[in-house]
Each structure stands twice: as C-alpha cells, then as structure tokens.
C-alpha positions in Angstrom: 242.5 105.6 74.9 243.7 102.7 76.5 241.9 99.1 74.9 241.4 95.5 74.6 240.8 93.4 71.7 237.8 91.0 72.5 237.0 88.1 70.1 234.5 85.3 70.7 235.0 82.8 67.8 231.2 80.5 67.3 230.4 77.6 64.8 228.8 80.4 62.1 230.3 83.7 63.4 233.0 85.8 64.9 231.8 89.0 67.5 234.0 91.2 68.1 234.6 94.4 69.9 237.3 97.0 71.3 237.0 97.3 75.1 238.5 100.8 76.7 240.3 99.6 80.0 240.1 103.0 82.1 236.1 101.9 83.1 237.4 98.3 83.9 234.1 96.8 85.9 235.4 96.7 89.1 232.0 96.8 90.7 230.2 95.4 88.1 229.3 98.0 85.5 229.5 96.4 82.2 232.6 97.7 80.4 232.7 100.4 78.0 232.0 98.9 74.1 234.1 101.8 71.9 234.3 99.3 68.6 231.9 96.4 67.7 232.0 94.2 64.4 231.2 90.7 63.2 232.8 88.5 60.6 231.4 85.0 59.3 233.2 82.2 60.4 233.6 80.5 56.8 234.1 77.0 58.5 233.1 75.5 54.3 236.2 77.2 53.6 238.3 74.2 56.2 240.3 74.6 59.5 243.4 76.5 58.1 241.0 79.4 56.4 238.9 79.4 60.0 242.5 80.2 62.0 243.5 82.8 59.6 240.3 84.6 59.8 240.6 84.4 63.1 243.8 86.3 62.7 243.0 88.8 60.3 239.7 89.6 62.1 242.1 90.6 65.2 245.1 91.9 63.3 241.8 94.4 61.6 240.5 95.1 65.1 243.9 96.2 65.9 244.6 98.4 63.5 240.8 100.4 64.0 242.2 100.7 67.4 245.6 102.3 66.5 244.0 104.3 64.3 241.0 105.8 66.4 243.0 106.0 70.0 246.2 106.7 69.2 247.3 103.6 70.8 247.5 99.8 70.2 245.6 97.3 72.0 247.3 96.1 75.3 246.1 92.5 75.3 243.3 90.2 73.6 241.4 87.6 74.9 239.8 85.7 72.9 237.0 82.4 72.8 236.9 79.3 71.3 234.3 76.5 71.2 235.2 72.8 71.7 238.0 72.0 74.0 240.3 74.3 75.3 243.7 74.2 77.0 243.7 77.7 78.5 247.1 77.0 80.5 248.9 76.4 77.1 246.9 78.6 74.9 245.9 75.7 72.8 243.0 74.9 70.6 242.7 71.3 71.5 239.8 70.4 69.2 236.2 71.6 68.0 234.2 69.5 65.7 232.5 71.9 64.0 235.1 74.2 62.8 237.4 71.1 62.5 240.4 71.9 64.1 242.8 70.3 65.8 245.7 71.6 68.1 245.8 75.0 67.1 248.4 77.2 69.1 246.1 79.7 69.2 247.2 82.5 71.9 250.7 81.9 70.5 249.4 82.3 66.5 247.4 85.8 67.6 250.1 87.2 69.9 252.4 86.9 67.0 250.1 88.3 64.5 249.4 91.2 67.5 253.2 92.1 67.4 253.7 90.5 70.5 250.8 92.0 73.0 249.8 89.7 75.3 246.3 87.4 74.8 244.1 84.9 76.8 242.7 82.2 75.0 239.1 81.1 77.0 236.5 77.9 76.1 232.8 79.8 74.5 230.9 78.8 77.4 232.9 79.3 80.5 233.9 83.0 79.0 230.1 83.6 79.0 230.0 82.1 82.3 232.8 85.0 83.8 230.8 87.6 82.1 227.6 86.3 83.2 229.2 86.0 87.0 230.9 89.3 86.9 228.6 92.0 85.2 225.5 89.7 84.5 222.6 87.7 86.0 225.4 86.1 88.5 227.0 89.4 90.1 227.3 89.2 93.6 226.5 85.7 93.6 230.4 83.6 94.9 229.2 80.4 93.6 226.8 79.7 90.4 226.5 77.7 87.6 225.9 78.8 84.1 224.2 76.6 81.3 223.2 78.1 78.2 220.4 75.7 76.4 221.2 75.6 72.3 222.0 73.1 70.1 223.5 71.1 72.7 224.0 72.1 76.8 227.2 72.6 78.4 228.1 74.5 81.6 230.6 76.7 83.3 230.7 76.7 87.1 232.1 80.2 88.7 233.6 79.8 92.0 234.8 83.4 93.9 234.7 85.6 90.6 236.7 82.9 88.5 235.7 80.0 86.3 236.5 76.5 87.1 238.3 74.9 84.2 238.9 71.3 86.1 242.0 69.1 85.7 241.8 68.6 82.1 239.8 72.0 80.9 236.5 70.1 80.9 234.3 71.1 84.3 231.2 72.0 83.8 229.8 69.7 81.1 226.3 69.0 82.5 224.9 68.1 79.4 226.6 65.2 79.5 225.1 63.9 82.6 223.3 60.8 81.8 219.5 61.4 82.7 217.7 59.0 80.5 219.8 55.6 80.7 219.2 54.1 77.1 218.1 57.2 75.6 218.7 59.0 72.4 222.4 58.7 71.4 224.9 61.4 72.1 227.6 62.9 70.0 230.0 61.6 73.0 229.3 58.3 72.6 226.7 57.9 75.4 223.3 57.2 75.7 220.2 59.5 77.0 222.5 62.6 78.2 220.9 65.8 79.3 221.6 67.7 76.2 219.8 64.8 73.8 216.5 65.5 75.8 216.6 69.3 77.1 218.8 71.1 74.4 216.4 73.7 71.9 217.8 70.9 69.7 216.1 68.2 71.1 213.1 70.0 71.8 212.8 70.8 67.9 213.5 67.1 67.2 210.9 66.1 69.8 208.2 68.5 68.6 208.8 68.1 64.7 207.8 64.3 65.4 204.9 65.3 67.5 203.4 67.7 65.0 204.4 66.1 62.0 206.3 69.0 60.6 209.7 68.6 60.2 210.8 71.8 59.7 209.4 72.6 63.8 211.7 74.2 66.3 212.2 75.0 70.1 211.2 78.3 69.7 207.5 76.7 67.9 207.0 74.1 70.5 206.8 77.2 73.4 204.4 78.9 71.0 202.1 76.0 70.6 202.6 75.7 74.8 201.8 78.8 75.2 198.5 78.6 73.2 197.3 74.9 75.0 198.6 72.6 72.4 198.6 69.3 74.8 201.0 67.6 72.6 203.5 70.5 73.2 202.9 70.6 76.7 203.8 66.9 76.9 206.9 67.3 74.3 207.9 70.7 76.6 207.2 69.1 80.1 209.5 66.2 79.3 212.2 68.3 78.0 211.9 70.2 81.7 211.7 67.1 83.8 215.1 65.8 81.8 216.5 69.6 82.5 215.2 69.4 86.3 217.1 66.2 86.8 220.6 67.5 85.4 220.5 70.7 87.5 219.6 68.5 90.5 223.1 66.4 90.2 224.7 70.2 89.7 223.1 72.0 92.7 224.1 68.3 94.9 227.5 68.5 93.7 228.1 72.6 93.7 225.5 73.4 95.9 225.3 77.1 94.1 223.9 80.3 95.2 222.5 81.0 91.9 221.6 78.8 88.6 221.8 81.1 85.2 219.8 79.9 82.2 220.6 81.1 78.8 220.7 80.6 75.2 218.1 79.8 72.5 215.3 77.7 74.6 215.9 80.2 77.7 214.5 83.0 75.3 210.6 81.1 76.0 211.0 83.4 79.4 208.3 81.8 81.9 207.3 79.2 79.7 210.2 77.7 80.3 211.4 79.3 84.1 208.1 78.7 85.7 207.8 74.9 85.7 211.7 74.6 85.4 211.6 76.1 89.1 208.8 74.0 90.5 210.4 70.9 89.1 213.2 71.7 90.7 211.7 72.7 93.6 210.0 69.0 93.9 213.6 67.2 93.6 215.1 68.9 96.3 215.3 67.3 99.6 218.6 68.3 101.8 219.4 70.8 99.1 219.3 74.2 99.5 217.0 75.6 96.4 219.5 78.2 94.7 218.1 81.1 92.5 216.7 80.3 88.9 217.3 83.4 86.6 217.0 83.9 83.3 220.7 85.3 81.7 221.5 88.7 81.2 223.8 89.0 78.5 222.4 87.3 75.5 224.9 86.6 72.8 227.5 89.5 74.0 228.3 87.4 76.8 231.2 85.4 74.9 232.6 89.1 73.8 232.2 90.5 77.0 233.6 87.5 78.6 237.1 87.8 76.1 237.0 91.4 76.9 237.6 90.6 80.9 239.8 87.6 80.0 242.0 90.6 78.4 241.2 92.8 81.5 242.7 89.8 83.5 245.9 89.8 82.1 246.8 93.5 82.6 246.0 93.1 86.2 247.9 90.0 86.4 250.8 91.8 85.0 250.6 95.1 87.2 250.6 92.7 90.0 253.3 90.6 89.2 
C-alpha cells in the first residue's frame, strides 16, 4: 500500500502517523490514518538528542511501513516549531527545544535512504490541514490562530499557506494591542499573545483568585458559573483577542477566522462574546466567519501528512 510518513515535532511530544496515498483528499475527506504513534520529545536530554529522536522516530515509522505494506514510504513531511526555512529545509531556530540551524529535511531524507521530505513550521501545517480537510474547507482565504501558551497564526490563501518573505507571516500574536503592556518574549511590550494566550489567561486569573496554581481552562469554569472576577479576567482577554483579529481581517480581509488550541476548547464561552466583540469593531470590514477548529491536536500530523502528499504531486507534475 502506497504511504507517507507524517511527523509533527511539539515542545513535549512527537505525533506521528503513516498516511496511505491512494485516498489522497482531493475533495476534502480527511486522509486515511493506517499507523499512529507518539514519542516524547526529551528536549532535558539537549538539542543534538531532540534531532536524533527526530530521526529515529521516522527511520522506526519507516520500517513499520516496509514491513506492514510491502513498500517504503514515498515521501515525509514533517513540522517543526520555532522558525522555519521551508525553501531550504532548515530548522532556523526554536527556543524551547534549543536548536539552531538544523538541516532538517536534508538530516531525515538521508536517514530515509534518500525519499523525498517537506519540512513545514507547527502552526502553518495545522493551518493547511485546517484549510484543506478542516473547519476552513471551501473557504480561499482564512486565517488560523490556535490560542496556547502563546498565539501565532497561519494565513491560507487559494489552498496554500502563506509563508512571507522571511518564513514569518502570520504572527498575530505579536501585534501590539496593549502599548506598555506585559512584556513579550520578542522583546515588545503588551502583544496579543501576553493578554489573550490560555497562558495569559491563567496568569491573569491565578492573581485574581489568589491561587497560583489557576489555569485558562479554571477561569472559563468560574465564567461559566457567574464568578464576576472571571468575567472581568475573561472579558479582557477577549477584548485584547477582538483587537488582534480586527488588524487581521483589515489587512486579509478573510472569508473565515479558525480558532483553536487550548483556550478555544471553553466552546461558547469563549466564541460567543469573541464574535460580538468583533462584530462591534468592524466598520468597512466585512465580518468573516468565527468557527471553532476542527482538527484538535491531529492537525500538525495531518498537516505533515499533506505536506508529503504535496511533493508526490509536485513530482508527477514536473
């Protein structure tokens, strides 16, 4: 049976799966899943021990392949977090697995035996799977921003992902929405992602409750049962959140706006006055779709998987 290798590499784990290619999604239908598996990261262990697991994971994935179809895999594809050069295959940098130009696709493809493989950033491979076979199908122009410990972005234009000049597009949560805010990891002051992340949300909420150990996910439970101090933590974090997506639909002006990861997961509590603060912002704009995402954490795997899809069709072109 003819397969793919998909690998999506995150900060604590590695998904993984083997993806047949005969049912590629042409029309949408989500591909066909014929191996899953997860390995831990082991970022304690240092850079050099992260890229080799990397490696083995696949060169393991491989041989399960081989051994169960009859064939080898025909390609990989394969995301990383942090930034991403996806024309040279390069693992620019990430800070929390603490590497630092890592030739990725060229490290895999050797340790593959030479099969060809697509190297993607975490968040814009969610954002193709998302577009293609998730909450975005149909839709030629969205935006993706998955809400976890920070906020970044992928913008999909005509069933592709937007990289930008430099492989950075798409950051939104480093728009600058509260001038003087809370400092951000990039050096700035009061960005989106230091107000509206489930990150910030926790932060904000411990203080208001006085527990320190309170999350995202605890500040939409005490919303949902009246807690006013919650309701004032929460409604600031969707003001904030309101105001990025407003620069995003004035500069992209999207059919659709996909919300995912951790704080998305508070459903309505969250989508309800998200869209009516929206809603309230807009003036010439045209108010685009708010929809909760649809792939949950397979969206980075499912994302490689079409990455790998990709390149076979770029090569049966060519």
């Amino acid at each position: 049976m003819r397969h793919v290798i998909a690998l999506d590499v995150g900060g604590t784990g590695m998904k993984a799966a083997l993806v047949g290619v005969d049912a590629a999604p042409s029309d949408g239908t989500p591909p066909a899943l014929l191996h899953e598996a997860r390995r831990p990261t082991g970022r304690e262990r240092g850079p050099d021990a992260v890229v080799e697991a990397i490696l083995g994971f696949a060169a393991e994935l491989r041989d399960i392949g081989t051994a169960r179809f009859g064939t080898t895999a025909e390609a990989a594809g394969v995301a990383v977090p942090g930034i991403v050069d996806e024309r040279t295959g390069t693992a620019v940098y990430a800070a929390n697995l603490g590497w630092r130009d890592v030739p990725m696709r060229a490290l895999l493809s050797e340790r593959l035996g030479g099969v060809p493989v697509a190297l993607g950033h975490d968040v814009r491979t969610g954002g193709l799977a998302e577009g293609r076979i998730g909450a975005g199908r149909g839709a030629d122009r969205f935006l993706f921003v998955p809400l976890g410990t920070g906020i970044a972005g992928a913008i999909g234009i005509g069933g592709r992902i937007e990289a930008g000049a430099h492989g950075s597009a798409g950051e939104i949560g480093h728009i600058v929405v509260r001038p003087g805010g809370h400092a951000c990891g990039c050096g700035q002051r009061g960005c989106l992602e230091t107000v509206a992340s489930a990150a910030a949300v926790g932060r904000d909420w411990a203080a208001a409750c006085g527990d320190p150990q309170a999350s995202a996910a605890d500040a939409a439970k005490a919303v949902e049962s009246g807690d006013a101090r919650a309701r004032a933590v929460w409604q600031g974090a969707v003001d904030a959140l309101a105001d990025g997506l407003l620069t995003g639909l004035t500069l992209l002006d999207p059919h659709t706006m996909i919300i995912g990861g951790g704080l998305a997961e508070a459903g309505d509590t969250l989508f309800a006055p998200l869209r009516e603060a929206v809603r309230r912002r807009v003036t010439f704009q045209r108010l685009p779709s708010i929809v909760p995402a649809a792939l949950g954490d397979a969206a980075g795997c499912l994302g490689a998987g079409l990455l790998a899809w990709d390149l076979l069709s770029t090569e049966v072109s060519a």
